[in-house]
N, CA and C atoms as a LAMMPS dump frame, in Angstrom:
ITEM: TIMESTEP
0
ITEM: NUMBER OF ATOMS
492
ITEM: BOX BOUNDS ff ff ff
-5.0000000000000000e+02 5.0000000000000000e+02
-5.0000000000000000e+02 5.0000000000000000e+02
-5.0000000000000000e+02 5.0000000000000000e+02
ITEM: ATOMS id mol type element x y z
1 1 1 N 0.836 -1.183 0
2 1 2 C 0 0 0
3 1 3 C 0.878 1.241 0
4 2 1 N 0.662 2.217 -0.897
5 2 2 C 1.384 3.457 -0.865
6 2 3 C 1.268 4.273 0.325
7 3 1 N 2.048 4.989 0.689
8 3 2 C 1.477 6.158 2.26
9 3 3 C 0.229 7.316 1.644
10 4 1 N 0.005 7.27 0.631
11 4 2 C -1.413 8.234 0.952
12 4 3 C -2.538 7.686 1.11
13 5 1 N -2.948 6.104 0.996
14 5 2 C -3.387 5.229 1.004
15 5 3 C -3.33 4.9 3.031
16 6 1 N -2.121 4.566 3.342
17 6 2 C -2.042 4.769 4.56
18 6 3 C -2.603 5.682 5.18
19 7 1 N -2.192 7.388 4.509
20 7 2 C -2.511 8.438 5.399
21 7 3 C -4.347 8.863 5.402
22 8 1 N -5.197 8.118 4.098
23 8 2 C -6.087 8.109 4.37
24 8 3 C -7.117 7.408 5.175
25 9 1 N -6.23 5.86 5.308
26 9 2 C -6.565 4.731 6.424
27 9 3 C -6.501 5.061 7.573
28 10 1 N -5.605 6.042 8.194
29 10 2 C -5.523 6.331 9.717
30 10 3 C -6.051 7.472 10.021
31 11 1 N -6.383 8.156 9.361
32 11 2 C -7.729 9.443 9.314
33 11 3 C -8.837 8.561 9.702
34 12 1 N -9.128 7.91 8.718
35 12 2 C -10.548 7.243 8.983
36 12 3 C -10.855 6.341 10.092
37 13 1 N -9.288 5.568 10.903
38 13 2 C -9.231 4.562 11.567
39 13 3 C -9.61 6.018 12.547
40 14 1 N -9.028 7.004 12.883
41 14 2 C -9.145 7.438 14.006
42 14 3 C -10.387 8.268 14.685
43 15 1 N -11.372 8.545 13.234
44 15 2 C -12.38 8.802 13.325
45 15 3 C -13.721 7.79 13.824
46 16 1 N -13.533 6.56 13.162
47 16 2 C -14.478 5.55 13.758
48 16 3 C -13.573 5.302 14.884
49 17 1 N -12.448 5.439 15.57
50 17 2 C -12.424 4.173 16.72
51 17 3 C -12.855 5.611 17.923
52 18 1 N -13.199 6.512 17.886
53 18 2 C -13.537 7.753 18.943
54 18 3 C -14.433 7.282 19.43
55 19 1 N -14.67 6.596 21.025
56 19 2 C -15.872 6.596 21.511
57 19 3 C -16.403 4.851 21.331
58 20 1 N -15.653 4.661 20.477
59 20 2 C -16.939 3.826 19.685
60 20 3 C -16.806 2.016 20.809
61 21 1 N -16.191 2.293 21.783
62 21 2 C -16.281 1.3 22.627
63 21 3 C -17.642 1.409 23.566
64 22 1 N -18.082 2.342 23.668
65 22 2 C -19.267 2.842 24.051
66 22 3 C -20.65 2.06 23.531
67 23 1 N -20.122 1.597 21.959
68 23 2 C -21.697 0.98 21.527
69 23 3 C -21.805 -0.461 21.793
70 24 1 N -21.042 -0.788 22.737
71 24 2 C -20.665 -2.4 23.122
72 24 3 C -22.14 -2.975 23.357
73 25 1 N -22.582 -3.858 22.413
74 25 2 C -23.835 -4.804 23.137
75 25 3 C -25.05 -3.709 22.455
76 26 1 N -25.13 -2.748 21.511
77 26 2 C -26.369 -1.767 20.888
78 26 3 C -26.644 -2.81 19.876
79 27 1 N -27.7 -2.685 19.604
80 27 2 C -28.223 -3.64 18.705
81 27 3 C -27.945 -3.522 17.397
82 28 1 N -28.096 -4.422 16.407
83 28 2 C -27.592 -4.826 15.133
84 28 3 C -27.907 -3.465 13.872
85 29 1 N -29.159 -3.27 14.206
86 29 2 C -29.182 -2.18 13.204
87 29 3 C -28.535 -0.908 13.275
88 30 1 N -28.266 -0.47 14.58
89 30 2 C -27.265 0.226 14.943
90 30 3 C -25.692 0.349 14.694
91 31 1 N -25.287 -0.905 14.636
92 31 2 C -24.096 -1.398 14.184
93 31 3 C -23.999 -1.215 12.809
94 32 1 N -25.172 -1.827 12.334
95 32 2 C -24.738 -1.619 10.827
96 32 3 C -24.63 0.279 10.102
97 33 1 N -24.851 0.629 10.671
98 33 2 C -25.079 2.19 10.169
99 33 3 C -23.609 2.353 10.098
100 34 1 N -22.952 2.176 11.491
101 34 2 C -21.301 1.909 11.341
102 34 3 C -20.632 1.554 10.453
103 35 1 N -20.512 0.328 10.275
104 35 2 C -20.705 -0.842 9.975
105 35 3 C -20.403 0.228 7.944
106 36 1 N -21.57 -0.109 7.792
107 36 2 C -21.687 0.248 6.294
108 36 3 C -20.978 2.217 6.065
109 37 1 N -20.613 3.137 7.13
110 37 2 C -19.359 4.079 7.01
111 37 3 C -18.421 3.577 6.72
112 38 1 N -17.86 2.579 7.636
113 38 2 C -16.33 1.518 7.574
114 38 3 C -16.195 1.355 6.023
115 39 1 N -17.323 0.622 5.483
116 39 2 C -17.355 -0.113 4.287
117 39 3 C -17.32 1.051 3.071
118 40 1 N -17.672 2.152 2.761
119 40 2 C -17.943 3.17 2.261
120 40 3 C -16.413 3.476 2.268
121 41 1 N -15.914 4.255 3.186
122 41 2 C -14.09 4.223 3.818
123 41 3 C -13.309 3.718 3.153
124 42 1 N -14.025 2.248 2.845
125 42 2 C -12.574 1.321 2.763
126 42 3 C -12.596 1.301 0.829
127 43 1 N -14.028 1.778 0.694
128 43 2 C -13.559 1.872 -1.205
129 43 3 C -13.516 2.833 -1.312
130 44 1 N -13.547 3.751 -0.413
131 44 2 C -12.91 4.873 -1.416
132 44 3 C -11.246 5.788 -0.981
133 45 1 N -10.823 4.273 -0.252
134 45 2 C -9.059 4.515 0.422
135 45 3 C -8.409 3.502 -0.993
136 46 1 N -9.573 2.232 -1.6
137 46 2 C -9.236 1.544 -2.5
138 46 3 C -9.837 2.168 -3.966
139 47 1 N -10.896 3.094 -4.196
140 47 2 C -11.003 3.73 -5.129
141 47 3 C -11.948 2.475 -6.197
142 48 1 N -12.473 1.727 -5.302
143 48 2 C -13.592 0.074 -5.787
144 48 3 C -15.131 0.785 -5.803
145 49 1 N -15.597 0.492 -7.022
146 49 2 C -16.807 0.909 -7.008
147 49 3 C -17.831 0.118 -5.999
148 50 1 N -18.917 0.524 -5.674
149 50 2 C -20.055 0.518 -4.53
150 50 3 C -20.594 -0.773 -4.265
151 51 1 N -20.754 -1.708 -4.852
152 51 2 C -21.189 -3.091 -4.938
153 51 3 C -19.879 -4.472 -4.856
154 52 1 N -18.495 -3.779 -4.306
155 52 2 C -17.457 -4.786 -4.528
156 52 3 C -17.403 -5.431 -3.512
157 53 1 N -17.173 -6.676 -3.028
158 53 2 C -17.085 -7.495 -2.202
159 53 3 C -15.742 -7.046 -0.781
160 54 1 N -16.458 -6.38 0.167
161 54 2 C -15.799 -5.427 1.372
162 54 3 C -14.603 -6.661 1.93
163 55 1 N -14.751 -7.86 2.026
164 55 2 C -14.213 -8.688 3.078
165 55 3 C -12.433 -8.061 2.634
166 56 1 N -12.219 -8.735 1.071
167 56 2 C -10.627 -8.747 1.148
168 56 3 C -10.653 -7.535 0.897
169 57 1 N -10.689 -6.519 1.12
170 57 2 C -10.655 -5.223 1.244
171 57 3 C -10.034 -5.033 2.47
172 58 1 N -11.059 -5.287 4.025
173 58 2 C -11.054 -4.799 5.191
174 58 3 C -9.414 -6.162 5.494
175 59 1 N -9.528 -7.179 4.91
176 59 2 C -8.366 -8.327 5.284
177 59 3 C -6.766 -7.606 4.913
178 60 1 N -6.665 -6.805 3.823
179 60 2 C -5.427 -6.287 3.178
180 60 3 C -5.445 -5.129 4.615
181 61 1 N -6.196 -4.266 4.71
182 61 2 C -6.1 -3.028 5.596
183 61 3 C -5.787 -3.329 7.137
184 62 1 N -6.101 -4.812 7.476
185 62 2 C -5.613 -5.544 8.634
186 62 3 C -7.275 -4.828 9.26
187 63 1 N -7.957 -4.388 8.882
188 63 2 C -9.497 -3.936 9.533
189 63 3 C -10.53 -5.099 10.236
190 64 1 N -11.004 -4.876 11.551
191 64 2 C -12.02 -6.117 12.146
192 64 3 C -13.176 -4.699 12.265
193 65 1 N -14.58 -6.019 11.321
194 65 2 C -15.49 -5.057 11.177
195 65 3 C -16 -4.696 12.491
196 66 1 N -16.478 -3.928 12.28
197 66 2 C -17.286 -2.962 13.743
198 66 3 C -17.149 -3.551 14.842
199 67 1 N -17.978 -4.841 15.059
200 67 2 C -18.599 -5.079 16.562
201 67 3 C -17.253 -5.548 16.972
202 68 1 N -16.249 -6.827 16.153
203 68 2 C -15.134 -6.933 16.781
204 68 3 C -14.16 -5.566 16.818
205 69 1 N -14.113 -4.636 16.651
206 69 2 C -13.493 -3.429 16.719
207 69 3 C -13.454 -3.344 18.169
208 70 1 N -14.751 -3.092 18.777
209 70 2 C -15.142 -2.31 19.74
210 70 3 C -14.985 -3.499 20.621
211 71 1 N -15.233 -4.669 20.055
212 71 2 C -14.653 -6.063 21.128
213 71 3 C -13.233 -5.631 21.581
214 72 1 N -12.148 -5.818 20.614
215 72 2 C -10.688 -5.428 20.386
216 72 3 C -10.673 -4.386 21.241
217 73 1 N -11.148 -3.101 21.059
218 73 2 C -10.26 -2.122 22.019
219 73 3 C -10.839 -2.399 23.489
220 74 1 N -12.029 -2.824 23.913
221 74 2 C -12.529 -2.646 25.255
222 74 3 C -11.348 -4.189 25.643
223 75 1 N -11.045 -5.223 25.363
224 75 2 C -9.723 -6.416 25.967
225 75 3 C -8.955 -5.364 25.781
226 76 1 N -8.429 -4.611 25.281
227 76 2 C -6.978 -3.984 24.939
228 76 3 C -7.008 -2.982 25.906
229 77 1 N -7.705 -2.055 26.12
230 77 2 C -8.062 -1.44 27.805
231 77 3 C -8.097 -2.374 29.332
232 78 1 N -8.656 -3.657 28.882
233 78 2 C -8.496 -4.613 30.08
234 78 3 C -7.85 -5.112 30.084
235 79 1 N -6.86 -5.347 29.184
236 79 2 C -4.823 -5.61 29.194
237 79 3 C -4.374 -4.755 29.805
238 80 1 N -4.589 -3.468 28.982
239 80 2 C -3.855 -2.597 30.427
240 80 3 C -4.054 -1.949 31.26
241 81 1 N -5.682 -2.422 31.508
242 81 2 C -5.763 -2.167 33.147
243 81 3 C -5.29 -3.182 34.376
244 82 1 N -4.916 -4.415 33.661
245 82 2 C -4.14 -5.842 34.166
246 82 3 C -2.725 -5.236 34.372
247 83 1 N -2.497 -4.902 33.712
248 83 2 C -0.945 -4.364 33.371
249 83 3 C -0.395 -3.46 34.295
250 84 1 N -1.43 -2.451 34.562
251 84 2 C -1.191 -1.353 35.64
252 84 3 C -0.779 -0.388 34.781
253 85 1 N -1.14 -0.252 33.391
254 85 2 C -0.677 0.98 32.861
255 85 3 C -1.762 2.208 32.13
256 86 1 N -3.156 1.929 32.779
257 86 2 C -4.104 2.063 32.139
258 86 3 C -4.785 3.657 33.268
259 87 1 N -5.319 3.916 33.257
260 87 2 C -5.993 5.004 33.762
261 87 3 C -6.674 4.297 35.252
262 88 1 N -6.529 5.098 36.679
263 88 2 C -6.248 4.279 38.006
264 88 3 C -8.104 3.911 38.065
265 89 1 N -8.792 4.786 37.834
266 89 2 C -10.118 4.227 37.609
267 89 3 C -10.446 3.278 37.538
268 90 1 N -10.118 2.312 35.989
269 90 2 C -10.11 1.211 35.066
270 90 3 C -9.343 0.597 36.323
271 91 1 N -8.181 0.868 36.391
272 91 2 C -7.321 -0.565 37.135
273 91 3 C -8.662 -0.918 38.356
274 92 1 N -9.178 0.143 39.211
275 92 2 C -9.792 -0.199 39.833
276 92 3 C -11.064 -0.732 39.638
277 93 1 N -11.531 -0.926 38.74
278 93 2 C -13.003 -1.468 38.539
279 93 3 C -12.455 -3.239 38.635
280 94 1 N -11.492 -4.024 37.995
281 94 2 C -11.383 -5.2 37.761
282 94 3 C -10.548 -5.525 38.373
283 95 1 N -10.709 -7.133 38.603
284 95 2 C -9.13 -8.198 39.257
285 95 3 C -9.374 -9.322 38.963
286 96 1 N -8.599 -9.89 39.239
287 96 2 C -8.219 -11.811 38.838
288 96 3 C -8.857 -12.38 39.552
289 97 1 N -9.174 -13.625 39.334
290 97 2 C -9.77 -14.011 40.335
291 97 3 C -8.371 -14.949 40.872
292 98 1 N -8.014 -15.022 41.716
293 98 2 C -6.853 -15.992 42.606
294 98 3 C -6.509 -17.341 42.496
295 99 1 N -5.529 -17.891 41.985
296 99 2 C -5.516 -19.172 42.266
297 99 3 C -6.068 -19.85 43.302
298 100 1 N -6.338 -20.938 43.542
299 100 2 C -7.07 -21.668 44.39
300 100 3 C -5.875 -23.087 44.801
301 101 1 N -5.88 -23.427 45.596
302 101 2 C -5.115 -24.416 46.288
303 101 3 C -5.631 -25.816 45.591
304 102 1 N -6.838 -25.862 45.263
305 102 2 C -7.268 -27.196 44.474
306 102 3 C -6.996 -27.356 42.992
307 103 1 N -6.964 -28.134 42.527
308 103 2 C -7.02 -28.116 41.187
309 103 3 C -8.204 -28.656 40.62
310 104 1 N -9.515 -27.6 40.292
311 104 2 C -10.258 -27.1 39.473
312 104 3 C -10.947 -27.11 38.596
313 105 1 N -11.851 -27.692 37.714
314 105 2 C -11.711 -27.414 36.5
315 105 3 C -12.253 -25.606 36.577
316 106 1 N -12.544 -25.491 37.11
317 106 2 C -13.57 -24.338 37.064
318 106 3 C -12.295 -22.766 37.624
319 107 1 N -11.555 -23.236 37.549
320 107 2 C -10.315 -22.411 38.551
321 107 3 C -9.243 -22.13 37.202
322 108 1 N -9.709 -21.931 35.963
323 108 2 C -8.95 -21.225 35.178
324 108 3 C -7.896 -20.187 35.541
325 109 1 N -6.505 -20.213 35.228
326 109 2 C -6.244 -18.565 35.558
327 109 3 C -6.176 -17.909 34.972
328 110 1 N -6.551 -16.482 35.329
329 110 2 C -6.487 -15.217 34.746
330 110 3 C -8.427 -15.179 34.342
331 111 1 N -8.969 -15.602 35.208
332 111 2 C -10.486 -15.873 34.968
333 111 3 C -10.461 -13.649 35.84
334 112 1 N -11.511 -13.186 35.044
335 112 2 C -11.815 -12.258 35.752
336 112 3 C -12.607 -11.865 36.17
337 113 1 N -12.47 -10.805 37.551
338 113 2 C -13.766 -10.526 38.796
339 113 3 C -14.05 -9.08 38.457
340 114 1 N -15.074 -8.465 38.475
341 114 2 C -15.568 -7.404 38.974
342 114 3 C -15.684 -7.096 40.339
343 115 1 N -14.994 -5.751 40.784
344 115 2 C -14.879 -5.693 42.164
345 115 3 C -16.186 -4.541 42.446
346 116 1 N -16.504 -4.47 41.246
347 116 2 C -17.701 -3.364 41.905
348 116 3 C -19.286 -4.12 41.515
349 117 1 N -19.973 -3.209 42.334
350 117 2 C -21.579 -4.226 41.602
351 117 3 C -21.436 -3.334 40.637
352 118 1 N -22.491 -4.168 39.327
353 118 2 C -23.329 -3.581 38.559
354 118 3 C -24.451 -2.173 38.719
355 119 1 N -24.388 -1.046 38.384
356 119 2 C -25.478 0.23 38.561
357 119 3 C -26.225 -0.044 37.801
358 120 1 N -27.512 -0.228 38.027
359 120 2 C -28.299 -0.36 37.099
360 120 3 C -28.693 -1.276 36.064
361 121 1 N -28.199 -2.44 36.632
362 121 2 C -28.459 -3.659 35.593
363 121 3 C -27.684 -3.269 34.881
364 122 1 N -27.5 -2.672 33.888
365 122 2 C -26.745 -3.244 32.566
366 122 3 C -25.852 -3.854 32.339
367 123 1 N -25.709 -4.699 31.344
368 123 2 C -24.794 -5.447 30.943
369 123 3 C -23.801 -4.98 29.859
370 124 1 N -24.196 -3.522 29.484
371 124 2 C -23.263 -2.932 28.165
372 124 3 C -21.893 -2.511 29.187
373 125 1 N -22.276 -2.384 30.777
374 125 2 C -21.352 -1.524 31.329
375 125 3 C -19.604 -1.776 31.074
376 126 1 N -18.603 -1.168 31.185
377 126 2 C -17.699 -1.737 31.156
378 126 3 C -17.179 -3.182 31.456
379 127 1 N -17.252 -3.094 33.197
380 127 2 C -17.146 -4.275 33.864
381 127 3 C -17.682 -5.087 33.363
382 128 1 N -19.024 -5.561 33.151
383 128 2 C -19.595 -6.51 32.718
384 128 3 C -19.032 -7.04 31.378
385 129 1 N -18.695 -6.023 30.822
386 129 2 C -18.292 -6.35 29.137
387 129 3 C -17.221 -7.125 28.682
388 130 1 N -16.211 -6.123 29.889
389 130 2 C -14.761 -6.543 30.203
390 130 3 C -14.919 -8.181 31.068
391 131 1 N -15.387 -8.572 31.53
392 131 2 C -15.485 -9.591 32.626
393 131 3 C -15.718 -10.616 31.009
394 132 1 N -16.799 -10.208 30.09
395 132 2 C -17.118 -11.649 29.632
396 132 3 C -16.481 -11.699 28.327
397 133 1 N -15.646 -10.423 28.065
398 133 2 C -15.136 -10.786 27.051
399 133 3 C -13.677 -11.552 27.088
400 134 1 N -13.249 -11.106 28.153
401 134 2 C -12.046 -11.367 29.011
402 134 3 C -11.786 -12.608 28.978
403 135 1 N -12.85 -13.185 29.536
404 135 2 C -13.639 -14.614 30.285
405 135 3 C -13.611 -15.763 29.023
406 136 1 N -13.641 -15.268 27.424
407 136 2 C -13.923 -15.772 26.711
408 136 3 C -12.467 -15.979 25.797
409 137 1 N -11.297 -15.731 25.968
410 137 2 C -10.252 -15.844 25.191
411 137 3 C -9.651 -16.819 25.559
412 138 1 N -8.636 -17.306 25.096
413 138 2 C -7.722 -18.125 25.175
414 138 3 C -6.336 -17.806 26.77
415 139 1 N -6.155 -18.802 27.025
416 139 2 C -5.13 -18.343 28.381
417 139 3 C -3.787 -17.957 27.223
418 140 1 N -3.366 -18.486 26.265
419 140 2 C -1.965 -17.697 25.664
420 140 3 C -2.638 -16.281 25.445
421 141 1 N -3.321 -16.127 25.286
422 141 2 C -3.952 -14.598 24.651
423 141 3 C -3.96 -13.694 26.209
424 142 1 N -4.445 -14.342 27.406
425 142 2 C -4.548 -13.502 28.644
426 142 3 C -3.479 -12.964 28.988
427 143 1 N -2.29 -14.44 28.487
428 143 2 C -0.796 -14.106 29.404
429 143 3 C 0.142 -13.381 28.345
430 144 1 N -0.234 -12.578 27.606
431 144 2 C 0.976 -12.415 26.689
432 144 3 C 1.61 -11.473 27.649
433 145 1 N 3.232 -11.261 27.134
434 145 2 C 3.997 -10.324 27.972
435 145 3 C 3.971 -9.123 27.789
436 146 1 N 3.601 -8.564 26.637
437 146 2 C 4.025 -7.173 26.174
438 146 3 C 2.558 -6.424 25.825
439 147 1 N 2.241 -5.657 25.643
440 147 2 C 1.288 -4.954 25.134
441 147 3 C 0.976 -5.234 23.156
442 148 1 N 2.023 -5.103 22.317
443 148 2 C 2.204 -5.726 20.753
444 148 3 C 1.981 -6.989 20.783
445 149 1 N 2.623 -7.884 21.382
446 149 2 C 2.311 -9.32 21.13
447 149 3 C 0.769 -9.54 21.779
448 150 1 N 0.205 -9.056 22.674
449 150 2 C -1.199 -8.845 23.086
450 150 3 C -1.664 -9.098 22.256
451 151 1 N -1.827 -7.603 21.354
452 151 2 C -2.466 -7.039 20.181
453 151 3 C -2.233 -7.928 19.332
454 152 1 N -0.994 -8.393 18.541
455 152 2 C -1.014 -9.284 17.612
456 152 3 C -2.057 -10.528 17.818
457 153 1 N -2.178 -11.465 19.153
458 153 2 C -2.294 -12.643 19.617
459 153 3 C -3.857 -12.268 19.154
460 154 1 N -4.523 -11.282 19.754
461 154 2 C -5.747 -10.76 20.113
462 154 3 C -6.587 -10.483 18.427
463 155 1 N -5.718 -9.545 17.559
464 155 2 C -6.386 -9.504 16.462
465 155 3 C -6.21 -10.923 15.354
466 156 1 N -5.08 -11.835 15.859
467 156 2 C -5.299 -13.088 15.203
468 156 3 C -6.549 -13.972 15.451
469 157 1 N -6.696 -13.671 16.342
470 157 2 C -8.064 -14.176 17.163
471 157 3 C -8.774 -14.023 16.646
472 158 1 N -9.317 -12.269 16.243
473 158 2 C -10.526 -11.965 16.217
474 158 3 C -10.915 -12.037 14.95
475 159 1 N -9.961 -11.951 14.216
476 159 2 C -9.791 -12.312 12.427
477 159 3 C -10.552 -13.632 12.12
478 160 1 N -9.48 -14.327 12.878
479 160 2 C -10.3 -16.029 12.817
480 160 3 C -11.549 -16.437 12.839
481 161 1 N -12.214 -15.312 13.685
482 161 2 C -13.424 -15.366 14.208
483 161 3 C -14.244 -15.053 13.076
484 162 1 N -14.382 -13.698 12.565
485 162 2 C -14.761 -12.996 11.674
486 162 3 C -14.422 -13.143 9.825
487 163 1 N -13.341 -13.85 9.63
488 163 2 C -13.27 -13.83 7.983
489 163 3 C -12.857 -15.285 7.869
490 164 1 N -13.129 -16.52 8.589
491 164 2 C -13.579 -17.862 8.45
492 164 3 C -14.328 -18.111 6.772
């Protein structure tokens, strides 16, 4: 990819990712409004007329459509609120749950707790979001060492998930 190609990809990356952890768990038609900006974006950073098939488009740009987007950055905030490098708030909303002296099946590590209740029922809330998305990865993916290999481990993941 040439750099104006780039420099128009990270304009646009930085415009959809503002906020947009916020629409965690909004319903589908909502998403798609997103959803189909992204797609709009991505032909005209590729210059593909309106009806071209988005997937190997968003696959070359290294792009995870919408909902895993907003999956991706809310783990990548709960990496480094694990990490201790994240805003003291965040560190404080979550923790591990502890090894246990038995061996388990149910005693995963790196399983995670919410230390605060829920306000208000919801389930879009951070904590809650963070707890089950957390809850749902792989243990090489929990334990990576670095913040990049995270990210790498994490968007191999979510790729897998999504362009199957």
């Amino acid at each position: 990819m040439n750099t104006r190609k780039i420099q128009k990809a990270n304009t646009i990356t930085s415009k959809l990712d503002y906020c947009n952890s916020l629409l965690y768990g909004v319903p589908d038609y909502h998403m798609q409004k997103l959803q189909r900006v992204m797609n709009a974006s991505v032909r005209l950073i590729f210059c593909e007329p309106k009806h071209c098939d988005i997937t190997p488009l968003l696959q070359q740009l290294h792009w995870l459509p919408i909902r895993l987007w907003i999956e991706f950055k809310i783990l990548l905030i709960t990496f480094k609120a694990l990490q201790g490098s994240a805003r003291k708030y965040l560190i404080d909303l979550i923790s591990v749950l502890p090894p246990s002296r038995y061996d388990l099946r149910g005693n995963e590590k790196g399983i995670l707790l919410s230390t605060l209740k829920r306000y208000g029922g919801s389930d879009r809330s951070f904590i809650a979001a963070a707890r089950r998305l957390w809850n749902s990865l792989t243990i090489d993916i929990r334990y990576a060492c670095t913040t990049s290999d995270f990210k790498q481990k994490l968007k191999t993941f979510l790729s897998s998930k999504s362009f199957c």
